[in-house]
Every structure is written in C-alpha cells, then in structure tokens.
N, C-alpha and C positions, 0 to 999 in steps of 0.2 A: 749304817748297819745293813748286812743286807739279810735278804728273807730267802725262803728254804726255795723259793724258783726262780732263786739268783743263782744259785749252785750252780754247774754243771758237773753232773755226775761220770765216774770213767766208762767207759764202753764194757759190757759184761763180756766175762771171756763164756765159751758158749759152756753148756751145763754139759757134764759123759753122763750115761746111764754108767748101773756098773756090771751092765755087762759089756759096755767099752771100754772100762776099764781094766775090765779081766781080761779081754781080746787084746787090749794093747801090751797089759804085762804081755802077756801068754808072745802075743808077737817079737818085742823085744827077750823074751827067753829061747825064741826059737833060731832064734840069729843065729846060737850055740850049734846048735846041731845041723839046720838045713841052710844056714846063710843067708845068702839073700831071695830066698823061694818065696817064703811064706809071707814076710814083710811086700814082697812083689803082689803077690797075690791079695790081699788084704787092701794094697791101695791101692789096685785098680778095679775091685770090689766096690769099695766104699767112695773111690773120687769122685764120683759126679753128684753124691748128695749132699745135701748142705747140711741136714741134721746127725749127719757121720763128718762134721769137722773136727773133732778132737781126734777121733779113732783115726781120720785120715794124716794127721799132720802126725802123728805119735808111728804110725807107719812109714812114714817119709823119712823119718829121722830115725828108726830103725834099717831101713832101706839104704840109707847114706852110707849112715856108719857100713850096713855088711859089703855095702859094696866098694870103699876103702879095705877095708879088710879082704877082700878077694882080690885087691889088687896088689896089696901090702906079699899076700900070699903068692899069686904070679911071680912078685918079686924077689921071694925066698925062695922061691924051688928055683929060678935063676941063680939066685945066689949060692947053690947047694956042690956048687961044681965046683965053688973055690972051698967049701964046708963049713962056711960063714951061715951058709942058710939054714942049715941044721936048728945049730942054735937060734937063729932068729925066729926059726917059724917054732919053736917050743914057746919063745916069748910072745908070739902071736897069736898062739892059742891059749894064753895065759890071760893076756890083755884081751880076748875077747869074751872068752869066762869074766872076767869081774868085770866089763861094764857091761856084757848084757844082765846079770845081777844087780850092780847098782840101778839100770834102768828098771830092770821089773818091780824091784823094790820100792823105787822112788815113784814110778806110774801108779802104783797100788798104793802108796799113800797120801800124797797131794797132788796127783796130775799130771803133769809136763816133763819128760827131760830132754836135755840137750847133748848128745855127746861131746868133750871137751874137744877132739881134732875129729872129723870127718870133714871129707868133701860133700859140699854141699851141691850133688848133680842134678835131683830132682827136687825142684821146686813148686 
C-alpha cells in the first residue's frame, strides 16, 4: 500500500488573478483590431516577471498567432494582383474574428488557449 507521501503530486500550473485574465481575454480580442500591437506590448511588459506567467505565455500565443496573420495578409495583398487575394484576405479576416473570439472566450472561462495553426516565433 502505499501512503499519502508516497504520492507525487503533478506540478501546479501557476494560479492568474483575474485581472490576468481579463488582460489576457482583452489581449487576444485585441488581435481583431490592432494585430499584433497590443499582444507586443503586454509581453514585453510582463516578460521578465515570474508572477505575470500566465498573462505572459497567454500574450505569446496571442502574439504568434497575429503575427502569422500579418504575414498570411502580406501575402494576400500579393496575391491581390492575380485577384485571388481579394478573396482570401475577406477569409482572413473572417478567420481572424472567430479565433480571436474563441480565444477570449475560452481565456475567460478556464485559462489557456492554443491556436490551432500559428507559428510558433516567440518563445
């Protein structure tokens, strides 16, 4: 049998207040409108301290994603010449409305999200 300090217990993920969690929604909402400004701004605010790791890592991954998306968009006003990019970039501001949404939404209720494709440049 064993006893309760045989356990090892998992490592805590660190605690947000919530007012990091309202900065972090608030950051992944902002991707919408100012790209990757705000998310820029917020973590290199908060990087260097340790009791702002959730606010920082939730800015990162806001950050990623806008700045796939600026480059996705680079790439449709290239492609605007052949008038392929018209279209695309209507879907690229489509696709970047509902996952900055699912992200706010999902940080205001349990925590963490991940965007499904972004490059991951800052680590």
């Amino acid at each position: 049998m064993s006893t309760p300090s045989d356990q090892v217990s998992p490592p805590a993920e660190p605690i947000a207040s919530s007012n990091d969690r309202n900065l972090a929604m608030l950051t992944h909402l902002s991707g919408f409108v100012f790209y990757f400004i705000v998310p820029l701004i917020v973590w290199l605010i908060h990087k260097d301290r340790p009791d702002k790791a959730y606010l920082t890592s939730e800015a990162k991954e806001a950050l990623n994603f806008q700045i796939t998306i600026t480059i996705a968009g680079i790439a449709c006003t290239i492609l605007q010449v052949i008038l392929i990019g018209f279209l695309l970039m209507g879907v690229l501001w489509f696709v970047n409305l509902i996952f900055c949404i699912v992200a706010a939404v999902k940080v205001s209720s349990d925590g963490h999200y991940r965007y499904p494709f972004a490059l991951r440049l800052i680590n």
